[in-house]
Structure formats: structure tokens, C-alpha cells
BAFI-3210 file (N, C-alpha, C; in Angstrom, 3 decimals, decimal comma, padded with zeros to 6 digits):
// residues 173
n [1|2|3|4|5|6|7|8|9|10|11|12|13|14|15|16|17|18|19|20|21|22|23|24|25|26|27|28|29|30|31|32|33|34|35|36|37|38|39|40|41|42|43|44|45|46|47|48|49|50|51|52|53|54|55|56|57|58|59|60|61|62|63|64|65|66|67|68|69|70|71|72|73|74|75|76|77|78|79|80|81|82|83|84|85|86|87|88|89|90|91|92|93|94|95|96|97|98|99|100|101|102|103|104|105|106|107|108|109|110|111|112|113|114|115|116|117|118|119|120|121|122|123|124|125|126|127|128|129|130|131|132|133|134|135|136|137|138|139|140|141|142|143|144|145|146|147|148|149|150|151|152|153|154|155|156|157|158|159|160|161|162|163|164|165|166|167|168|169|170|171|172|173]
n.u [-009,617|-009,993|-010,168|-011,076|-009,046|-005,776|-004,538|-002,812|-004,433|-004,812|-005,858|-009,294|-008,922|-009,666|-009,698|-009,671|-009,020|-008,355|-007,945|-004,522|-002,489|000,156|003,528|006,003|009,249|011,226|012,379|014,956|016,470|016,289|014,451|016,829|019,303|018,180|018,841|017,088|017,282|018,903|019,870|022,808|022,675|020,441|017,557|014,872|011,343|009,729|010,583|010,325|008,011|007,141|008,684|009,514|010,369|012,478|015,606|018,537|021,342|022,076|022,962|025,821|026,901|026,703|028,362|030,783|033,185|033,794|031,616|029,760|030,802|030,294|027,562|026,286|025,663|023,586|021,363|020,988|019,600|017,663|015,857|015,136|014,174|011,897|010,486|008,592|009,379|009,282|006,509|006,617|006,532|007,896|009,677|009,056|006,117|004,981|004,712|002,440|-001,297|-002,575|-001,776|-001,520|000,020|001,351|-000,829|-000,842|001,675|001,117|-000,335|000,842|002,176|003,515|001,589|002,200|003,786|001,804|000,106|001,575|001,957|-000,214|-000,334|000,922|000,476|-002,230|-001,587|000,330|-001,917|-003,571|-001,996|-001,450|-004,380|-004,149|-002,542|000,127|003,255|004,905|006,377|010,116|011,399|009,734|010,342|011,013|013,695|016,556|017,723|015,807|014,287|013,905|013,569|011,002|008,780|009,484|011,177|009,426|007,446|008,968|009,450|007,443|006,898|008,484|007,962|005,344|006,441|007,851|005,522|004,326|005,919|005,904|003,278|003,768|004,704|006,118|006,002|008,020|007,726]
n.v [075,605|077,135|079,842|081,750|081,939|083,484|086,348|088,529|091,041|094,401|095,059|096,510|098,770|099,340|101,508|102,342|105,322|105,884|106,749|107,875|104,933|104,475|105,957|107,231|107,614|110,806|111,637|112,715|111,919|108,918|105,285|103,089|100,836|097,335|093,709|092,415|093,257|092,783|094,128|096,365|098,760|099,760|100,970|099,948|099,842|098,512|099,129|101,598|101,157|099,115|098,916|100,974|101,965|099,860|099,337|099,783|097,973|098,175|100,108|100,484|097,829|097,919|099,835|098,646|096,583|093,865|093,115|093,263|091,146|089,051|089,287|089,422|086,615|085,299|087,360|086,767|083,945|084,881|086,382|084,432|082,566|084,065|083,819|085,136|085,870|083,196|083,197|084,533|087,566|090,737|092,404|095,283|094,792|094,001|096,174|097,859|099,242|100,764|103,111|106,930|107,475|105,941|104,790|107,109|106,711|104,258|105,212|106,993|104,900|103,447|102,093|100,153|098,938|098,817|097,347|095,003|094,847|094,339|091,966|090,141|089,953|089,030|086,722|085,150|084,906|083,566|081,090|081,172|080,322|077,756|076,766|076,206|076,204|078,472|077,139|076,787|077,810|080,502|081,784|084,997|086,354|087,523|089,583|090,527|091,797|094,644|097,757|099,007|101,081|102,608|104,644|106,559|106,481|107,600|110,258|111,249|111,562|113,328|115,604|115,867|116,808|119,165|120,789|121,046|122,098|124,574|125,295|126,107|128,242|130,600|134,314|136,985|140,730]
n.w [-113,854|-117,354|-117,668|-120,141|-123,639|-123,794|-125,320|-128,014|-127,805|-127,129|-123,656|-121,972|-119,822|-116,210|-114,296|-110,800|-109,162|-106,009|-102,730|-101,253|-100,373|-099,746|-099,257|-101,237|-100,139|-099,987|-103,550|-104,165|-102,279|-102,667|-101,362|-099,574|-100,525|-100,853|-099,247|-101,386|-103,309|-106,589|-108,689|-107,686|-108,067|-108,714|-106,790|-105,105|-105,240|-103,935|-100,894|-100,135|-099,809|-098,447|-096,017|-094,643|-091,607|-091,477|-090,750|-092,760|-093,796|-096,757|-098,018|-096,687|-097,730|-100,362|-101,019|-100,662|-102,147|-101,697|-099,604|-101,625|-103,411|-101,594|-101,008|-102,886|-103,988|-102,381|-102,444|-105,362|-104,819|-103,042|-105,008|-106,592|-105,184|-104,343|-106,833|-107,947|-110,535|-112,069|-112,568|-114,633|-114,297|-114,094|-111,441|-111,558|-111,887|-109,219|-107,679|-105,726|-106,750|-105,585|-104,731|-105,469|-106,964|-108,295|-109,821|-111,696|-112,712|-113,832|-115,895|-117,534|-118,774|-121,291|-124,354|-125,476|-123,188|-121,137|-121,749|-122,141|-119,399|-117,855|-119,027|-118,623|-115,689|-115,874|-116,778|-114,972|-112,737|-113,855|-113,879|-111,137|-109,907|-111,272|-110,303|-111,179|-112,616|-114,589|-118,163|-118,096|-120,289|-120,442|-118,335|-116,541|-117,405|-115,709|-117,236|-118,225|-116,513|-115,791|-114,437|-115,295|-114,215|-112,295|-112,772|-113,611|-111,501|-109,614|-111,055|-110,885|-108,091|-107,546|-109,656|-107,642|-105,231|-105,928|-106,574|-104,436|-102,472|-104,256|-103,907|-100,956|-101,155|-099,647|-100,185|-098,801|-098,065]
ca.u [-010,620|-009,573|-011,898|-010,549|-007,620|-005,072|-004,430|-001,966|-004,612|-005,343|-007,128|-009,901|-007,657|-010,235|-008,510|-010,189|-008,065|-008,751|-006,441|-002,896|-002,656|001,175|004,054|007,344|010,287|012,052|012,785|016,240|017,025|015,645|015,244|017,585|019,092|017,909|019,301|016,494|017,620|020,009|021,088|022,696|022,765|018,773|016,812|013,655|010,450|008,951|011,035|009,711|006,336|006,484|009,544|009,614|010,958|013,390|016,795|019,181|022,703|022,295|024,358|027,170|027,034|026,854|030,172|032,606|033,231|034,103|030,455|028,903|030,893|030,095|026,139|025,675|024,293|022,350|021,019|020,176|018,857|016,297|015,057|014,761|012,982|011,099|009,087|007,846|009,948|008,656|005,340|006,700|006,142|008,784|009,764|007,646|004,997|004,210|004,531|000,858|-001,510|-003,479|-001,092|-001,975|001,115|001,837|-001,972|-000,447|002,574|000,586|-001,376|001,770|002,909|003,464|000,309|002,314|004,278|000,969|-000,593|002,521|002,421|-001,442|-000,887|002,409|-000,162|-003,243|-000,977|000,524|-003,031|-004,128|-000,951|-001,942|-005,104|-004,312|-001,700|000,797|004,528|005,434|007,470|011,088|011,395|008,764|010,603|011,362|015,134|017,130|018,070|014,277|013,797|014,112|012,746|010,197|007,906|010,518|011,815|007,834|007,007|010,437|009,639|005,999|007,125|009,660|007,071|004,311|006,908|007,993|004,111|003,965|007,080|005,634|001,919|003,641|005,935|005,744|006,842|008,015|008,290]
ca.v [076,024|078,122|081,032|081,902|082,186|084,657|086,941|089,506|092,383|095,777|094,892|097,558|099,341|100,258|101,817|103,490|106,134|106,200|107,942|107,237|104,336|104,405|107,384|106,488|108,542|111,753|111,792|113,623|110,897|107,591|104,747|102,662|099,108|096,062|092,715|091,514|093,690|091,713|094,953|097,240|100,225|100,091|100,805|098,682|100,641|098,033|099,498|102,450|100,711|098,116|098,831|102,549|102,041|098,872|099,823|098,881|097,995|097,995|101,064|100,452|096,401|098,166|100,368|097,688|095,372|092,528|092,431|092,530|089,994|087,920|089,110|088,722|085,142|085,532|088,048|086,243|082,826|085,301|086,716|083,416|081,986|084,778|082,715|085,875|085,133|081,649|083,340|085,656|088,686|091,525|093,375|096,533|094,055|093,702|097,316|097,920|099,433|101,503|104,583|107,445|108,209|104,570|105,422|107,936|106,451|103,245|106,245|107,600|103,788|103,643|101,518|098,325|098,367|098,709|096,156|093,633|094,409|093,512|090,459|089,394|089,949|088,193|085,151|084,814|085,071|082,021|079,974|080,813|079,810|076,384|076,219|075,811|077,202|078,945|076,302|077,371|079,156|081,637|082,194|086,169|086,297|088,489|090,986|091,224|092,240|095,202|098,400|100,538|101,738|103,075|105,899|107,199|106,628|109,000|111,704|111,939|112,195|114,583|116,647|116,380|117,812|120,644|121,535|121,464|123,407|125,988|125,956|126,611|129,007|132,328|135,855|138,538|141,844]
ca.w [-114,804|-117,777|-118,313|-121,543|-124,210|-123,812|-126,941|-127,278|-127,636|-126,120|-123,183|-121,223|-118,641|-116,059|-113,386|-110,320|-108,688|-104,525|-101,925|-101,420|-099,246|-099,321|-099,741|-101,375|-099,794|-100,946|-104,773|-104,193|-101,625|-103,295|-100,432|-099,792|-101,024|-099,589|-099,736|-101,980|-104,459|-107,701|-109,265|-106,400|-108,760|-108,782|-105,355|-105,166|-104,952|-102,583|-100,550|-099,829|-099,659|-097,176|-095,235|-094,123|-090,793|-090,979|-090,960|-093,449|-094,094|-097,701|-098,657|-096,129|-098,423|-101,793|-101,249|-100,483|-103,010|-101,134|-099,029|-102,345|-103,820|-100,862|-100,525|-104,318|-104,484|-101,732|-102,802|-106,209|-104,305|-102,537|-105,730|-107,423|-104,031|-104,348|-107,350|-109,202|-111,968|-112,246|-112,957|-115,826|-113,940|-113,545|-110,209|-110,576|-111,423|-107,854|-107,148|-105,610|-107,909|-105,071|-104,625|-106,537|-107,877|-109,142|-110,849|-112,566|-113,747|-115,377|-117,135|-118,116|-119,865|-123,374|-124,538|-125,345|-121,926|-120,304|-122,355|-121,330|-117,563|-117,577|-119,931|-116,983|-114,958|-115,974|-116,853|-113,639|-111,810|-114,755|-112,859|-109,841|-110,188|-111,637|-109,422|-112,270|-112,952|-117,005|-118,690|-117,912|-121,483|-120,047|-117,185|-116,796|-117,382|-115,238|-117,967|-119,139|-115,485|-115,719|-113,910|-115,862|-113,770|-110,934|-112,985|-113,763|-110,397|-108,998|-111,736|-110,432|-107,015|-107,670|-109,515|-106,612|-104,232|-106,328|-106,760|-103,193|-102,518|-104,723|-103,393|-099,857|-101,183|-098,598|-100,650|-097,870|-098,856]
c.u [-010,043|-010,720|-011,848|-009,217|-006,694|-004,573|-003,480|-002,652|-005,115|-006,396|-008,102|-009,018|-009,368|-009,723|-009,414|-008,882|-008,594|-007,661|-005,549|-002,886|-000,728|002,527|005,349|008,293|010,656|012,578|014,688|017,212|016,355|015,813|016,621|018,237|019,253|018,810|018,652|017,204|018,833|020,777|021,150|022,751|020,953|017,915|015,375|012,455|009,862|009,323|010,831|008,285|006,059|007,594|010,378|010,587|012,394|014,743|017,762|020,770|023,251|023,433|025,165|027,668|027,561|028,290|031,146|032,051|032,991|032,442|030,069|029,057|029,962|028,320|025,620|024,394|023,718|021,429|020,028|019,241|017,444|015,890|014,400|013,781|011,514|009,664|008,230|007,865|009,620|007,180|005,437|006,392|007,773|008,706|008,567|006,098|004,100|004,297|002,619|000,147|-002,738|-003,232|-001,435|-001,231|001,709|000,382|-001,483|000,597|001,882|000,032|-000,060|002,620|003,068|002,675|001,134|003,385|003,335|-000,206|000,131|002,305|000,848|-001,770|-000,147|001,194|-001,432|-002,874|-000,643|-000,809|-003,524|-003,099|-001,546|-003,037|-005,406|-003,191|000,012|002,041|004,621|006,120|008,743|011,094|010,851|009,316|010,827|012,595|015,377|017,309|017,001|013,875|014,108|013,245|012,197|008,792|008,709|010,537|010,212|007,559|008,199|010,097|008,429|006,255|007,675|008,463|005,522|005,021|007,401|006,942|003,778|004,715|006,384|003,991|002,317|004,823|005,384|006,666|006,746|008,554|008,463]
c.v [077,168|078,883|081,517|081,869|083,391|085,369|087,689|091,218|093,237|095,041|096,405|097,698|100,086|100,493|102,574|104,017|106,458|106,764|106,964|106,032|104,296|105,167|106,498|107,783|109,432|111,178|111,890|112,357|109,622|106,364|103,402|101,227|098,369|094,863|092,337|092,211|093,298|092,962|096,304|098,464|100,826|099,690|100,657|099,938|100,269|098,328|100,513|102,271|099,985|098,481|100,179|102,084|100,730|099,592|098,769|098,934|097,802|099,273|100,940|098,260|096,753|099,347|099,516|096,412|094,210|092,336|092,265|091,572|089,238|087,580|088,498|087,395|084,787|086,165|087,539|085,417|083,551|086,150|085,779|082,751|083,213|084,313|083,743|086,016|084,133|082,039|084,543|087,122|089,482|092,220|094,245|096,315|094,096|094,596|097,496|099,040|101,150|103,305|105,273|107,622|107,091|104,739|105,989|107,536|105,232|104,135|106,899|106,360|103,938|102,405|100,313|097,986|098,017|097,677|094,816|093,687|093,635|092,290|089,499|088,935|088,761|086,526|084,425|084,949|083,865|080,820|079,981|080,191|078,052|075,434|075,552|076,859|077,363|077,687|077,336|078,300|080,501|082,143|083,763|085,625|087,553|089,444|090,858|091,891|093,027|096,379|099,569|101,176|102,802|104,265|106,972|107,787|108,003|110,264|112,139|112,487|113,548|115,825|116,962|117,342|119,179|121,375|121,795|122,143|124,758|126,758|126,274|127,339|130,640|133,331|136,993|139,520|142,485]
c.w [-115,627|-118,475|-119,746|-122,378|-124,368|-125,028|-126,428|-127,945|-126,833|-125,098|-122,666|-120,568|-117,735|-114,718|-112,463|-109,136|-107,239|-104,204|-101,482|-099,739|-098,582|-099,809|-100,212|-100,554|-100,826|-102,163|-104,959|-103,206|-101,390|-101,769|-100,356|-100,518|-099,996|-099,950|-101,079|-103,419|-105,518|-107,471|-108,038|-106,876|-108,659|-107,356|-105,950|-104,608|-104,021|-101,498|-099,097|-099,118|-098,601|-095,968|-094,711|-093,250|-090,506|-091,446|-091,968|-093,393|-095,647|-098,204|-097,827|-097,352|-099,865|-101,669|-101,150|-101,094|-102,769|-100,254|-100,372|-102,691|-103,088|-100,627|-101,874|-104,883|-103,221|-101,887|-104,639|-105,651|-103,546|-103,842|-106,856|-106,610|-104,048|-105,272|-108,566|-110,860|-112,809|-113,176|-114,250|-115,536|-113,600|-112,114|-110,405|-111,354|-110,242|-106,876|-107,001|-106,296|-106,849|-104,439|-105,332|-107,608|-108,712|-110,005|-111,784|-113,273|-114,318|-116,277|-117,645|-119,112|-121,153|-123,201|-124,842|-123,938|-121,107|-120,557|-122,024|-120,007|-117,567|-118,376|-118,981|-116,193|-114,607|-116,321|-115,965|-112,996|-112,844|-113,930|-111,692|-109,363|-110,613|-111,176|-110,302|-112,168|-114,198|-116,955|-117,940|-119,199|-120,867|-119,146|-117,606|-116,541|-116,610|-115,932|-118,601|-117,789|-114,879|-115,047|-115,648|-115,754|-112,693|-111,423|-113,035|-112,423|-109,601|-109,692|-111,152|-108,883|-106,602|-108,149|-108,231|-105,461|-104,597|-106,353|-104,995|-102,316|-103,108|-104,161|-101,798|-099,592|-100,332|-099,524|-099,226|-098,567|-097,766]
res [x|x|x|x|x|x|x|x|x|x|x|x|x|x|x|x|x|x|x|x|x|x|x|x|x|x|x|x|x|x|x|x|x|x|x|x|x|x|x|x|x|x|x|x|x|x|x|x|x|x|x|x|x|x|x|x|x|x|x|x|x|x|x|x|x|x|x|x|x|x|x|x|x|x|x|x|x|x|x|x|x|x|x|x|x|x|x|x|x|x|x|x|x|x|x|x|x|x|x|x|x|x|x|x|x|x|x|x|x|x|x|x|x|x|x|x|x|x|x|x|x|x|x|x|x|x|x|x|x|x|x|x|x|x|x|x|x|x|x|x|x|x|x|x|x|x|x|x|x|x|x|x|x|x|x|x|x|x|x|x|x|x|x|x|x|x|x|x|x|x|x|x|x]
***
């Protein structure tokens, strides 16, 4: 059933802001890389989010050449199985929306990035819905899939811990 036609304007943004259901790690020491991750220069925010405690071997993979070579297209085949692509949605797409500090960085978007993630968005949830894949054209291409919510999300962190560094700063005299 299609509820309506998709346009490409401004939609409402209505956003409610609850408490943090989930922390990303230190700023200063970003977490780490996973397999799932393509580009090994860029650590995955989901990261942080779902997989606190699993241990990784991603930075002993991403220093030596030769594992990456070898993890490489595994490493693609699980981000293509992954399927999100299929649905025109980027990675920090499916960063969850209920943190505060990911709140704050969609409020920090520039108005037509934040108008594309919720058009990704609402398109892929019209597929899903009808149970349908984009044409291939539509597909997200690897180099459109790019991070730009990650860096928002790191600068906010970074500034919540300096504010909280400084509100539990002790002066002895």
C-alpha cells in the first residue's frame, strides 16, 4: 500500500529528545575497527553502540597490510549482505536516533543533509513495507557512503566531556 508520493521537500522534523539510552566511547580514543567496516581509516559508530564489550582484532588487521589485503573482500561481501545499501540508505543512517548526543548532532545537520537522511530514510521504510528492493541505479554506491554524522557525533562528545572535566574541576589553594 502506498500512502503517498515522495517529493523532494522540507519535511516536519519532529524530534523528541529522552535520556541517553546508549554512550559512545572516549572522543580522544575513538572505538575501534570492526570487520564490518569497508573503509579501515573510518571507525564505525555502531560500534560503540552495540558492541561495548566484544573484543576486537580490528586494529592488530588494519596495521598489516597483508591481513587487510586478505580481510578486504570479506569485509566488503558483509557490507553488501548487510542489504542497507540495497535500500539507499547510508551507514550512519542506521545510527540510532535515541541517544542524546546523536539528537544533537541531527540538530546540528545542514538542512539539506537532514532533509536527505529523512528522505533515505522514509524511502527505505516505503521498500520495506512493500517488501521491494531500489532499482540497482538507486543503489547507495560505496563512495556516496560516506560518514557524516560520525564526525558531529565525536565533536559533541568531545565537547560533553570537556564540560564535564570542567564542571568537576577542583581549585586548591
Amino acid at each position: 500500500m502506498f500512502l503517498g508520493k515522495f517529493t523532494r521537500e522540507p519535511p516536519v522534523l519532529h524530534t523528541n529528545v529522552g535520556p541517553s539510552l546508549f554512550s559512545l566511547t572516549d572522543p580522544a580514543n575513538p572505538p575501534p575497527l570492526h570487520l564490518h567496516t569497508v573503509n579501515w581509516n573510518r571507525p564505525s559508530l555502531l560500534v560503540g553502540l552495540f558492541t561495548m564489550s566484544a573484543p576486537s582484532i580490528a586494529n592488530y588487521i588494519a596495521k598489516r597490510p597483508f591481513l587487510r589485503r586478505w580481510m578486504q573482500p570479506i569485509a566488503n561481501w558483509y557490507v553488501d549482505a548487510a542489504g542497507y545499501r540495497k535500500l539507499g540508505l547510508r551507514f550512519d543512517d542506521l545510527i540510532p536516533e535515541e541517544n542524546m548526543t546523536v539528537q544533537t548532532a541531527l540538530k546540528r545537520l545542514p538542512p539539506k543533509e537532514a532533509y536527505d537522511r529523512v528522505f533515505r530514510i522514509r524511502r527505505a521504510f516505503q521498500c520495506s513495507v512493500s517488501h521491494t528492493l531500489l532499482p540497482v541505479e538507486e543503489h547507495t554506491k560505496p563512495s556516496e557512503d560516506v560518514e557524516y554524522l560520525g564526525p558531529l557525533i565525536r565533536q559533541i562528545e568531545k565537547e560533553n566531556k570537556e564540560r564535564e572535566d570542567l564542571d568537576n574541576l577542583a581549585v586548591k589553594r
